[in-house]
ZALUM-881867 format. One record per residue (C-alpha): residue number from 1; residue in three letters; chain; x, y, z. Coordinates in steps of 0.2 Angstrom, whole numbers, plus 2048, in hexadecimal, padded with zeros to 3 digits. Each point is the difference from the previous one (the first is absolute). Example, Ala and Ser with C-alpha at 12.3 -4.5 7.8 and 13.67 -1.06 7.14 Angstrom:
! residues 2
num	residuo	cadena	xx	yy	zz
1	ALA	A	83E	7EA	827
2	SER	A	806	811	7FD
***
This chain:
! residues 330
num	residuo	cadena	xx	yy	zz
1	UNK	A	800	800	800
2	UNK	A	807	812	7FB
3	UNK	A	800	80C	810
4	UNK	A	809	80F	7F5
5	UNK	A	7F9	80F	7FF
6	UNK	A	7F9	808	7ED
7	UNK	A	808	80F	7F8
8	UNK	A	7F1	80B	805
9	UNK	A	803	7F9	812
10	UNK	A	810	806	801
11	UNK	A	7FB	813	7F7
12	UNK	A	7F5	800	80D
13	UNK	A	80C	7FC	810
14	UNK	A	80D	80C	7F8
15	UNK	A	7F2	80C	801
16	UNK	A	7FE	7FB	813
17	UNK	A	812	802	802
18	UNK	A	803	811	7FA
19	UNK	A	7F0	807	809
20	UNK	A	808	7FA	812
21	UNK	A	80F	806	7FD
22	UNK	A	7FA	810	7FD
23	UNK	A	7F3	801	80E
24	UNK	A	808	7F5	80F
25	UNK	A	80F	7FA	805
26	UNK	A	80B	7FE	80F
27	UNK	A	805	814	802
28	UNK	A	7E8	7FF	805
29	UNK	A	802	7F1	80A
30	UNK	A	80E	809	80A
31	UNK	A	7F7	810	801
32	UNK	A	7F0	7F8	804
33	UNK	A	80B	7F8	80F
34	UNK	A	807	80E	807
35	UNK	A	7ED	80A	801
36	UNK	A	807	80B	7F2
37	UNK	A	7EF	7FC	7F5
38	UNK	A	7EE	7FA	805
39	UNK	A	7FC	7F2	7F3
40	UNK	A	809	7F2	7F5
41	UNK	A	803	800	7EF
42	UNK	A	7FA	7FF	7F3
43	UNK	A	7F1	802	80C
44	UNK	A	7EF	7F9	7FE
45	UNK	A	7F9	80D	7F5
46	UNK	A	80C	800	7F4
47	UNK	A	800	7EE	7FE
48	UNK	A	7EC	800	7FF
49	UNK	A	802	80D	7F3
50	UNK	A	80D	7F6	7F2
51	UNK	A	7F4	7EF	805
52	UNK	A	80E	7F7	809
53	UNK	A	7F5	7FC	80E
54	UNK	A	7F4	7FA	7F6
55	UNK	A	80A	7F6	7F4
56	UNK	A	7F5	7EF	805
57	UNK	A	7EF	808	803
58	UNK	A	7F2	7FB	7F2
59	UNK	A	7FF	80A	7F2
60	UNK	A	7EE	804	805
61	UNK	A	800	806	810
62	UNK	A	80E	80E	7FA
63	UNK	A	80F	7F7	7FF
64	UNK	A	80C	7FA	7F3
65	UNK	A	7FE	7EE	801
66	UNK	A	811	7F9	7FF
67	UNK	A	807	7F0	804
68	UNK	A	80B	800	811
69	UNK	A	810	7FE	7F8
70	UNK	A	7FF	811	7FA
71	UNK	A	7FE	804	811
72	UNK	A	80F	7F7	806
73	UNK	A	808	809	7F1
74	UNK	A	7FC	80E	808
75	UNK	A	803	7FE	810
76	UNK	A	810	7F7	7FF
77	UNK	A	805	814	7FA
78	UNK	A	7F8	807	80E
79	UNK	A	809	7F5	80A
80	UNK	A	813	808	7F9
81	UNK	A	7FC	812	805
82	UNK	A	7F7	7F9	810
83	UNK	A	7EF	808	7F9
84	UNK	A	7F2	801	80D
85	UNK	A	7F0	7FD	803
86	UNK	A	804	7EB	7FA
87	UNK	A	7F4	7FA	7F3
88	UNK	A	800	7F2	809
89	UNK	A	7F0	80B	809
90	UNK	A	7F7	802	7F0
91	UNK	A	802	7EF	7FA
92	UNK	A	7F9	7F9	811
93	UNK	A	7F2	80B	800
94	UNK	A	7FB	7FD	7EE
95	UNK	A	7FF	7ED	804
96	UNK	A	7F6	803	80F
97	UNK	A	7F5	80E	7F9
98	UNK	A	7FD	7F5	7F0
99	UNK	A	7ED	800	7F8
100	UNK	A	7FD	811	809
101	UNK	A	805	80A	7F2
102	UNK	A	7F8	80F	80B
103	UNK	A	80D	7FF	80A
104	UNK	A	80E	7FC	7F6
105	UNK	A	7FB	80D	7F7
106	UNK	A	804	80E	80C
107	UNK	A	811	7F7	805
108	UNK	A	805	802	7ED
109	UNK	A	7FB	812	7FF
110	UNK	A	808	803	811
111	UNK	A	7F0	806	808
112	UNK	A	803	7F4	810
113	UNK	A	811	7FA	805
114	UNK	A	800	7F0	806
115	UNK	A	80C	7F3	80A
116	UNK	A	7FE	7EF	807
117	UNK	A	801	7FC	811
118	UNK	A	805	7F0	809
119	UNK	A	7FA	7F9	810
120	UNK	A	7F5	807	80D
121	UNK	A	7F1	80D	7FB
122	UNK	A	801	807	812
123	UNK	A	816	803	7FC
124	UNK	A	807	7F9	7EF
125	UNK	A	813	7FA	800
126	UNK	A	80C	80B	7F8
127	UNK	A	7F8	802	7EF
128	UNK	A	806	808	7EF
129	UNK	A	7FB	80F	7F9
130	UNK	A	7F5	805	80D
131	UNK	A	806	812	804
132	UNK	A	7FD	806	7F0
133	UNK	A	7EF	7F9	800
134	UNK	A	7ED	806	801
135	UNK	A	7F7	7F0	801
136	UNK	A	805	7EE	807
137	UNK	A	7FC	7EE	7FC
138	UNK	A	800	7F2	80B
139	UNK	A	7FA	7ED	803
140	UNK	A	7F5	801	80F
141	UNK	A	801	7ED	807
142	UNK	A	802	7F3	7F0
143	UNK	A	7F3	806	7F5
144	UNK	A	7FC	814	800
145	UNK	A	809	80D	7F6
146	UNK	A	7FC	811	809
147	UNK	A	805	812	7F7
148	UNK	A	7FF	80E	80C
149	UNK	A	80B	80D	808
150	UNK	A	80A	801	80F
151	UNK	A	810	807	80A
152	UNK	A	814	7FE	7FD
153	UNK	A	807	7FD	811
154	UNK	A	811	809	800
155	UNK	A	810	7F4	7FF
156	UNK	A	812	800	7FB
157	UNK	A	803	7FD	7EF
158	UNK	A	810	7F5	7FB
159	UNK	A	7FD	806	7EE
160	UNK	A	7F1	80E	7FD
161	UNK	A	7FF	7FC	7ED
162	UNK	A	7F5	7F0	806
163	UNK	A	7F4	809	80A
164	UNK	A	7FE	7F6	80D
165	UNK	A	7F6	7FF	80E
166	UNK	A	7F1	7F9	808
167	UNK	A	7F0	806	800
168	UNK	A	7F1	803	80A
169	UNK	A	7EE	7FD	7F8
170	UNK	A	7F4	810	806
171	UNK	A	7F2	7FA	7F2
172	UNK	A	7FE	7F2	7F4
173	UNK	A	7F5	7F7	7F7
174	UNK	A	7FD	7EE	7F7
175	UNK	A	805	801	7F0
176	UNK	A	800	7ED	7FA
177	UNK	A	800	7F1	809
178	UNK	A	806	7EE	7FB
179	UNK	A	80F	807	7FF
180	UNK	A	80F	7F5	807
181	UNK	A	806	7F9	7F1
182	UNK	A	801	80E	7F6
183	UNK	A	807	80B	80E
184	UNK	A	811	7F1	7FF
185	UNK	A	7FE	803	7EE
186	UNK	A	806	812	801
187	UNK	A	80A	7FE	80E
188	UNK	A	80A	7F4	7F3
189	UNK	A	7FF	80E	7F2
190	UNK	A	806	80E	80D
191	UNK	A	80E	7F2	803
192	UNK	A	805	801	7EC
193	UNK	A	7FE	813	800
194	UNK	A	80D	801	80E
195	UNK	A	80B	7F6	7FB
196	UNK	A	801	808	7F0
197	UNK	A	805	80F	808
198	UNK	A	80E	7F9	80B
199	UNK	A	805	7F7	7EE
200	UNK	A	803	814	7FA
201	UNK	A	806	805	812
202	UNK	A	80C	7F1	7FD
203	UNK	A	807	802	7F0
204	UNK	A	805	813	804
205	UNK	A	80A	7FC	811
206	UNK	A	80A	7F2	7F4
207	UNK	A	803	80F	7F5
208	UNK	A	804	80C	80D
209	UNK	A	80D	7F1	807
210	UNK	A	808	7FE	7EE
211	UNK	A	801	812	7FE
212	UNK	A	80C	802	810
213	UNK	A	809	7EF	7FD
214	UNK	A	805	805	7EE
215	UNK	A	808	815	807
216	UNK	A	807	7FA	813
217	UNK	A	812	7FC	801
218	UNK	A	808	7F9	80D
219	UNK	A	813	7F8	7FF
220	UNK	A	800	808	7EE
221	UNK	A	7F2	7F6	7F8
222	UNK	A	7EC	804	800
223	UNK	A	7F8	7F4	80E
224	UNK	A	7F6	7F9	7F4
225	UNK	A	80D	7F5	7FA
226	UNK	A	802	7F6	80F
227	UNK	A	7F6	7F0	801
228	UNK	A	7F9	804	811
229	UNK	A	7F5	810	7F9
230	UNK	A	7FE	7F8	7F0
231	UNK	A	7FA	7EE	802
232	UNK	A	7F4	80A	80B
233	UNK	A	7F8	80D	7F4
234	UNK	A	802	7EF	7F3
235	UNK	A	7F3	7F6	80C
236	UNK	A	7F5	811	804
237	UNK	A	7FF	803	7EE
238	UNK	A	7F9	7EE	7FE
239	UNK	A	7F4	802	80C
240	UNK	A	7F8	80E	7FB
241	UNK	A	7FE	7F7	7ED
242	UNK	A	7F9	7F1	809
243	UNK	A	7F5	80B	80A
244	UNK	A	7F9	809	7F1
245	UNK	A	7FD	7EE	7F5
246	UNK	A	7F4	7FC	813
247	UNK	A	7F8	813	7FF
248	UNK	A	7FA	7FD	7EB
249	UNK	A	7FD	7ED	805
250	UNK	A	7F3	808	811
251	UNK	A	7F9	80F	7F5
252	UNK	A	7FD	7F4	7EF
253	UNK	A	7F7	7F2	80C
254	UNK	A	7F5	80D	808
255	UNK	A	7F6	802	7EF
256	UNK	A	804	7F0	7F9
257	UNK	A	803	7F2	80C
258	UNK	A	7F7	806	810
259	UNK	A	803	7EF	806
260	UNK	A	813	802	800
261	UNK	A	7FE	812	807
262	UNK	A	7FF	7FA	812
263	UNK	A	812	7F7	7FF
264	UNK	A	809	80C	7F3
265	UNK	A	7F9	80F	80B
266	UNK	A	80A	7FA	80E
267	UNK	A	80E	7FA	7FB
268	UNK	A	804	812	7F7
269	UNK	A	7FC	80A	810
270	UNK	A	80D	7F3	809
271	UNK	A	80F	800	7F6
272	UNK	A	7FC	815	7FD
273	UNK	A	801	800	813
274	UNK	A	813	7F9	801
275	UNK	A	804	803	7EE
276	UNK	A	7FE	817	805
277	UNK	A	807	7FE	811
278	UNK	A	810	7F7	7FA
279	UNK	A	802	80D	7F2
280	UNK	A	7FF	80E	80C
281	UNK	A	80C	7F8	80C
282	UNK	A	80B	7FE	7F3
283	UNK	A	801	810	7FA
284	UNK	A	803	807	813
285	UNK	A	80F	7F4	801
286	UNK	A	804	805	7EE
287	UNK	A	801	813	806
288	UNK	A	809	7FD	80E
289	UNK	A	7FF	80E	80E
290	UNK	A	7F7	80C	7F4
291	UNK	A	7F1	7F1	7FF
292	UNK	A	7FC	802	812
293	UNK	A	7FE	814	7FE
294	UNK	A	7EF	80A	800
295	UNK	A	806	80A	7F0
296	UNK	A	802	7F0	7F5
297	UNK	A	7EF	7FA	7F9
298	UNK	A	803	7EE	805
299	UNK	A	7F7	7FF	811
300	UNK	A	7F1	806	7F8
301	UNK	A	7FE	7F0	7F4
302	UNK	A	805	7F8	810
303	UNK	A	7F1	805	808
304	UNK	A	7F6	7FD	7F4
305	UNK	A	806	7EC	7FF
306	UNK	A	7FE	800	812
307	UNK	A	7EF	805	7FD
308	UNK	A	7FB	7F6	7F4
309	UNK	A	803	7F0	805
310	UNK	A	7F5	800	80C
311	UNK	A	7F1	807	7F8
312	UNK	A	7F2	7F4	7FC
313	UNK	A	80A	7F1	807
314	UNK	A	813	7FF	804
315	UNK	A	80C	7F5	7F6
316	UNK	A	7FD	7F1	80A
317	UNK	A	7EC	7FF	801
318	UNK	A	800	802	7EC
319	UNK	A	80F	7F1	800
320	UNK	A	7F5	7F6	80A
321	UNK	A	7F0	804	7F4
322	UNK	A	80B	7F8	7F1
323	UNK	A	808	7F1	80B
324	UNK	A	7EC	7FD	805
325	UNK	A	7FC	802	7EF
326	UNK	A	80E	7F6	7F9
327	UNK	A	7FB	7F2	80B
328	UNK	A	7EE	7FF	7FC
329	UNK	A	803	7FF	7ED
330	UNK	A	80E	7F0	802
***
C-alpha cells in the first residue's frame, strides 16, 4: 500500500510551512513565556480565518471537508514553529460535534471557540486549549457529551503555547448522548494530530542540532565529526522518518481503515513521545553549556516534548494499548 503523499499534498503543506513561519515561531513562544504577549500564535482567529481549524469539518456545515492527512500536513508545520492553539482541538471537536452541522458550523466560522475537556465535570484534568476558549466539551459519566461554559482555574504553565489548564463547568447542557465510542474515536484522531506536530517540532530540533554540529569546533575540527554527536543526530534523524511513516499510516487509517486507527493512533503518539524528547535532549547535549541557557530556543521545544507526551495518554498507556491490541489479533 502507498502512504506517500500527492504533488497537490505537498503544494499544500509548503503552503502550511511558509504561513507558520511567517506568523509563529519560537521568538512568540518565548515571548508568550515571559508575559511579553497575551495570546499564542497563530492564534485561534487567524487559523479559523485561512480554514486550518476546519480542515476536517464537512463541507456542509462550513468547512472544507478534507481528509485528515492534510491535517497532519498541516500540523506537522505547526508543529516546527511551535504554532498554538494545536489542531489537535479542532480535529477532536469536529469528531465529537459530528452530524450537528449547527454547531460545527459556528466552530468553522470562529463564532464559538471550543476545547475538549478530560475527566471530572465538577474539575477537568489539565486539558488543552482551554484558555483560549469560549465553550467546553465534555463526557459526563460514559455516555453524555455536554457543551457549556465554565472557569480556567489559574495554574503554572510548563509551556503556555498548549494552553493548559483545568476547567470548572458553571453551565452545560446535553448535547448527544451514546457517546463513548466516538468520544475514543477522537481521542485517537487528537492522538494523530499531535503527534503530527511533535513529528514538525521534531524534525526542526534535528535541524537545529546539525546546524551547530556542522559550525562548532573543538580540537580544530567541527564536533560533528566525532562519532559520539554523529551516530546520535544519525539515529534522531531516523526516528523522526519512522515517526512520520506511523503519523501518514494514523491519519490515512482514520478515513480509510478506521479499524486499524485504534492501534496506528497509538503507536504514533508513543514513539512521538520518545522519538521529540530524545531530539531535544540531544540537541542540549549538542549545544553544550549554551543548550542549557534561557536565550537559546532549545528549552522551549523541550517544554513542549515534556508536554506532550503526556497529553491524551503518556508513552506507556498507548504501548500498552498496541501490546493489548497485538495480543488480541495473534
Amino acid at each position: 500500500m502507498n502512504f506517500d503523499i500527492d504533488d497537490e499534498q505537498r503544494n499544500f503543506a509548503d503552503h502550511a510551512r511558509t504561513f507558520f513561519s511567517d506568523q509563529a515561531g519560537p521568538e512568540h513562544a518565548r515571548a508568550l513565556l515571559d508575559g511579553e504577549v497575551s495570546g499564542p500564535a497563530p492564534g485561534r482567529e487567524l487559523l479559523d480565518e485561512l480554514g486550518f481549524s476546519s480542515l476536517t469539518i464537512p463541507e456542509e456545515a462550513g468547512g472544507v471537508g478534507a481528509e485528515l492527512l492534510n491535517m497532519a500536513l498541516v500540523a506537522e508545520q505547526a508543529g516546527r514553529q511551535l504554532a498554538a492553539p494545536s489542531l489537535a482541538t479542532a480535529a477532536r471537536a469536529t469528531v465529537l460535534l459530528e452530524g450537528h452541522d449547527e454547531l460545527l458550523g459556528k466552530v468553522a466560522s470562529g463564532e464559538i471557540a471550543v476545547a475538549v475537556l478530560d475527566g471530572p465535570l465538577e474539575e477537568s484534568r489539565p486539558s488543552l486549549d482551554v484558555r483560549t476558549a469560549t465553550h467546553f466539551l465534555a463526557l459526563d459519566g460514559d455516555d453524555a457529551l455536554v457543551l457549556g461554559t465554565g472557569t480556567v482555574l489559574d495554574a503554572e504553565e510548563i509551556d503556555p503555547t498548549r494552553g493548559i489548564g483545568r476547567v470548572r463547568l458553571t453551565s452545560h447542557e446535553v448535547a448527544a448522548t451514546g457517546m463513548a465510542e466516538r468520544w475514543e474515536r477522537a481521542s485517537q484522531v487528537a492522538c494523530v494530530i499531535i503527534a503530527a506536530e511533535s513529528l514538525g517540532a521534531a524534525e526542526r530540533v534535528v535541524e537545529l542540532s546539525l546546524e551547530h554540529a556542522k559550525q562548532r569546533e573543538t580540537f580544530g575540527r567541527v564536533i560533528g565529526s566525532y562519532q559520539s554527536v554523529k551516530h546520535a543526530l544519525v539515529d534522531n534523524w531516523v526516528g523522526v522518518n519512522q515517526l512520520r511513516s506511523l503519523v501518514w499510516w494514523a491519519a490515512w487509517a482514520a478515513d480509510h481503515a478506521p479499524d486499524q486507527l485504534p492501534v496506528a493512533a497509538s503507536a504514533a503518539k508513543a514513539y512521538a513521545a520518545s522519538t521529540f524528547e530524545v531530539a531535544c535532549e540531544t540537541l542540549i547535549h549538542t549545544l553544550g553549556a549554551i543548550g542549557f541557557t534561557w536565550e537559546h530556543d532549545a528549552h522551549l521545544y523541550w517544554r513542549r516534548a515534556k508536554v506532550d507526551r503526556l497529553l491524551l495518554g503518556s508513552e506507556s498507556d498507548h504501548l500498552i494499548r498496541v501490546a493489548e491490541a497485538s495480543l488480541l489479533s495473534a
